[in-house]
N, C-alpha and C positions, 0 to 999 in steps of 0.2 A: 325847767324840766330837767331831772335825771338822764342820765343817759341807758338808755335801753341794753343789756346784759342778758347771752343765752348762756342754758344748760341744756346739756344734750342729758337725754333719757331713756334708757334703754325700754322697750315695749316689750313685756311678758303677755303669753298668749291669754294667762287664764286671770290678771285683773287688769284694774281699772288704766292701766298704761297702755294695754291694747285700744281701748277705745279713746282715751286721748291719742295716741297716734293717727287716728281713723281721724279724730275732730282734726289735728294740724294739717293734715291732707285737703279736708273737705273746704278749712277756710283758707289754704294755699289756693284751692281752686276757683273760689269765690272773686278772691283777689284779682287772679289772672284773668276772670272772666270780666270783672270790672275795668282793668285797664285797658284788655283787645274792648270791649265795647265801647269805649271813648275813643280808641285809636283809629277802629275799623265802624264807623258810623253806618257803611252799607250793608255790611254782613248780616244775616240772618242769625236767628238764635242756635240754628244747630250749625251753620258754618263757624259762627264763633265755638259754638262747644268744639268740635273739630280741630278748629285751630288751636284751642286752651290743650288740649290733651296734645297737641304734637309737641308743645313748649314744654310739657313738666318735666321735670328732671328723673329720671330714675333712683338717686340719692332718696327720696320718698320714701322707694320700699325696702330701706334693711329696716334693720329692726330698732335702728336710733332716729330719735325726733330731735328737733330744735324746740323751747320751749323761750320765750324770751320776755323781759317785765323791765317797769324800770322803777326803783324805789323813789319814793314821793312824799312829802306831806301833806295831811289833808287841811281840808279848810278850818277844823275841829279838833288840829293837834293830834288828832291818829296816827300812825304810822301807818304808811299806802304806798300801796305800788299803782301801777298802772300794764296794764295788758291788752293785745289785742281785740278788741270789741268781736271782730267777726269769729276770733278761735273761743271767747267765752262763747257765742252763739251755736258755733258749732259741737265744742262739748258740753253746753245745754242739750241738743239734740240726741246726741252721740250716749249720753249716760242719764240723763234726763235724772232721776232724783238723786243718782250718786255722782255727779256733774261735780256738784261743791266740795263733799270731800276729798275729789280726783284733782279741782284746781288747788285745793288748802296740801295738799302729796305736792302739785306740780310747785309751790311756790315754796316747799319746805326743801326741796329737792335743787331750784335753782338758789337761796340763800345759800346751802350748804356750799353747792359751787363756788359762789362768790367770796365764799368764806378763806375755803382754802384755797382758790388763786390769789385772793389778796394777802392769806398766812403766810404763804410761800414767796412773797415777794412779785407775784406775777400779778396781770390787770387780764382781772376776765376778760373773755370774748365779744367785742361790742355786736350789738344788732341793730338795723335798719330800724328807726321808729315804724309803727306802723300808721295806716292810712287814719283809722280812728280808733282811739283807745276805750277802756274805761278807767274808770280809778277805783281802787276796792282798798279795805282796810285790813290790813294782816290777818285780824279778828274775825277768821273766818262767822263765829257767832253774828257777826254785827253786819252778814248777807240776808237780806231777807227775801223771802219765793216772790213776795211784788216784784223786788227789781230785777229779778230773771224774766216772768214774766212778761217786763213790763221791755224788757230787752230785744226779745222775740218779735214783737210788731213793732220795732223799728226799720227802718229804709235802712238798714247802713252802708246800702250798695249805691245809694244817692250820692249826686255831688258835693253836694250839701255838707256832709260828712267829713270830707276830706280836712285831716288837720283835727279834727275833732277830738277833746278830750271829756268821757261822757261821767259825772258824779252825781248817783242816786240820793235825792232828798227824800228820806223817808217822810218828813212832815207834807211833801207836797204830794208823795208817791207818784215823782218821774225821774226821769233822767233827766239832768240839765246839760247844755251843750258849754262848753269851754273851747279854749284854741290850745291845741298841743305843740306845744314849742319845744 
């Protein structure tokens, strides 16, 4: 596995960066509800919401995100990244048909970064792997609405999950599970 690499992205009110911002929020909270729920086994669902919102950082709301990936190849000689599974879910949500052109912005956006930290002699910014990824292929083309779909009625808040690296087989039409190392 690649090592995981953010770019910060400024959020414009009036396109699609506003609502990717919205989705890294929603799946930051996702996340933190997932951990307090393993941690705090007693708590109820709204004392955990409770407790998740006293944790979030305020850094959330200026108007720059983290967006973070980590470059990979596929099983098929593509060129692939890997990303967050719960922020693809979230900006499925979040922008729903322009979702895909908003992740193909977000990952033109973090190459560029990586470009000129590594032009410049400097080593991008590392990021924390996340809990479970997907793997997606540059090619934004070579997305197809099944494995959006097919993403959406996923557990990925299951334990199950954890360490997960998830790659759409179009000939099976699912996600297959992998171990994200």
């Amino acid at each position: 596995m690649s090592e995981f690499f953010e770019a910060r992205v400024r959020a414009e009110s009036q396109d699609w960066t506003f609502g990717a911002h919205q989705a890294t929020a929603r799946a930051a909270a996702i996340e933190d509800l997932v951990t307090l729920r393993r941690q705090y086994q007693e708590l109820s669902d709204a004392e955990l919401s409770e407790l998740a919102a006293s944790w979030r950082s305020d850094s959330a709301s200026g108007p720059y995100f983290v967006f973070a990936a980590a470059a990979l190849g596929g099983g098929d000689g593509d060129d692939c990244v890997a990303v967050a599974a719960t922020f693809v879910r979230a900006l499925l949500r979040e922008l729903r048909g322009e979702a895909p052109a908003a992740l193909a912005g977000l990952l033109g956006r973090w190459t560029e970064q990586r470009g000129y930290a590594w032009g410049s002699g400097r080593r991008p910014m590392s990021a924390r792997p996340p809990r479970v990824a997907v793997l997606l292929s540059r090619d934004a083309g070579r997305w197809t609405p099944e494995s959006w779909d097919g993403l959406e009625h996923l557990g990925l808040e299951a334990p199950e999950f954890d360490g997960t690296l998830l790659r759409w087989d179009s000939d099976l039409g699912l996600w297959l599970a992998g171990v994200l190392s």
